[in-house]
N, C-alpha and C positions, 0 to 999 in steps of 0.2 A: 790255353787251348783246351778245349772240351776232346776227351778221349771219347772212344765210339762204347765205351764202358758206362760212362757216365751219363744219369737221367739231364735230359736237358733243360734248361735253367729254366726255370717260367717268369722269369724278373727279363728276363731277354725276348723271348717269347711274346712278352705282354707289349715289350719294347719294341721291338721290331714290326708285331701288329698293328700296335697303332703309328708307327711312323709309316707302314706300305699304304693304310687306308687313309692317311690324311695327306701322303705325299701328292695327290695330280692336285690338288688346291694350291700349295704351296711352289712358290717362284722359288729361284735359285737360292738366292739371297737367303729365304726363309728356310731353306732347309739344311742349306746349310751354318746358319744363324750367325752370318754377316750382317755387318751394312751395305745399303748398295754403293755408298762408297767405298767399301774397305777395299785397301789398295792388297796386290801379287802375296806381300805376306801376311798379311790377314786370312785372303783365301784361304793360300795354302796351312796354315796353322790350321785352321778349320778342317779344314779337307782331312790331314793328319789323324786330328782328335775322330773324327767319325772313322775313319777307316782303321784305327786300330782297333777301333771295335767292333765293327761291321766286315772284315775283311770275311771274305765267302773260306780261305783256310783257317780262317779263326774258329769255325764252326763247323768244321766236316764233321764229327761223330754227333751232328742233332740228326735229327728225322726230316725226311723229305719236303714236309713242308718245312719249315724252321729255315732249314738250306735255301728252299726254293724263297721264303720270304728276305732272307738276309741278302742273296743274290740279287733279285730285283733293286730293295732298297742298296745296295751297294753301286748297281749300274749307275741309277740315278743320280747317287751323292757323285760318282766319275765323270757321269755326265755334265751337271751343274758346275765341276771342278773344271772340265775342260774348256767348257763356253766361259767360265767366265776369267780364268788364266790367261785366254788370248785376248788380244786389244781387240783385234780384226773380230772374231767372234762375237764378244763382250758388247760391241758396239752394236751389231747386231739382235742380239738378246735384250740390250737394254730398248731400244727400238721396237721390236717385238710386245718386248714387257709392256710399252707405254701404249700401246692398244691392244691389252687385257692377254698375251700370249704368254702361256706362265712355261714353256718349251721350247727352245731353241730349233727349227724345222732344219732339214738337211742344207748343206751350202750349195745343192745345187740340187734337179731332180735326179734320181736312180733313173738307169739306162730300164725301160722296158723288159727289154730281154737282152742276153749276149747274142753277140753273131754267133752264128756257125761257125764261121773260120778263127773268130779270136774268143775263145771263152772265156780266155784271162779278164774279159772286161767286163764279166760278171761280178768281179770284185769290186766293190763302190768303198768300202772307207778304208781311211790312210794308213790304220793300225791291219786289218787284212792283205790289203797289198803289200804294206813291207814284210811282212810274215812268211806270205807266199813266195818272197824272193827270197827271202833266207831259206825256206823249204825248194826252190830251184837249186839254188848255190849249193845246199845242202846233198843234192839227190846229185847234179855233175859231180861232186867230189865221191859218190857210193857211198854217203853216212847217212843210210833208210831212218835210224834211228832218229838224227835229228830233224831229217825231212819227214816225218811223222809228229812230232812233236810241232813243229813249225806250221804243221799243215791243221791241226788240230786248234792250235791257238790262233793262228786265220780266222779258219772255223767260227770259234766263239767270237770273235770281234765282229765277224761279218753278218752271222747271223743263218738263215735256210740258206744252201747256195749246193744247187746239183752238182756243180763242177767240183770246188771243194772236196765234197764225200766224194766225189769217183775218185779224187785224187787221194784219198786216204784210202779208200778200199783197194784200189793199187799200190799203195805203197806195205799196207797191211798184208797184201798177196805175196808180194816178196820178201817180205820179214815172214811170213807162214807163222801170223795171226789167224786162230780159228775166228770166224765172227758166228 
């Protein structure tokens, strides 16, 4: 792991540049340097190899952009992992792929806006809603600390989501976080 001491590598740098600028060309398959046949452990052995070197904690002590590129390309490689680990997905991507869609689109459309009365269904993917429920479970039980964590890792999974932050900035109010 790169200390925040340490100048940041330009062999990584160079690495990570040109993987972000050439990653929207590239299908799954190709970025993550499968076959499109390769079967669950192939994937994932791939998946593996890029992610221990692309992990965004691998490289906290680079500089903002470095972070910000390794981040992106990191989503991506998770992304590509996910679609293509599930059958139900997989099938779909490959479908996709076959008329030139080098992305997997959402498995269904994002609600417009949340209601009024239920905000909770402002949360659209499956890794934010369970987040958010462990951050409920967490806040009935008075453990703010984990129901801030919880709510925070929603957060990133989900993506901008107004409700979300009010829900951290409240939970930050009673922990007597300055923001």
């Amino acid at each position: 792991m790169i200390s925040a001491d340490e100048p940041v590598d330009d062999d990584l740098r160079a690495r990570v540049s040109a993987l972000a600028a050439a990653m929207d060309g590239l299908d799954y398959y190709e970025l993550l340097d499968v076959e499109p046949d390769a079967g669950h452990d192939d994937i994932r052995d791939a998946f593996y190899r890029l992610a221990s070197d692309l992990h965004p904690d691998q490289h906290a002590g680079c500089d903002s952009e470095t972070r910000a590129l390794v981040l992106r390309v990191f989503k991506r490689v998770n992304e590509a992992y996910s679609a293509l680990t599930d059958p139900k997905r997989r099938r779909r991507y490959d479908a996709g792929l076959a008329r030139g869609e080098k992305r997997l689109g959402p498995d269904r459309p994002a609600p417009a806006r949340a209601s009024a009365k239920d905000p909770v269904s402002s949360i659209v993917t499956p890794m934010g809603r369970q987040f958010h429920r462990l951050a409920s479970q967490a806040l009935a039980k008075g453990d703010l600390k984990a129901a801030r964590l919880n709510l925070a890792i929603a957060r990133n999974h989900e993506g901008p989501n107004a409700y979300l932050d009010e829900q951290i900035r409240i939970v930050d109010e009673k922990l007597g976080v300055a923001k």
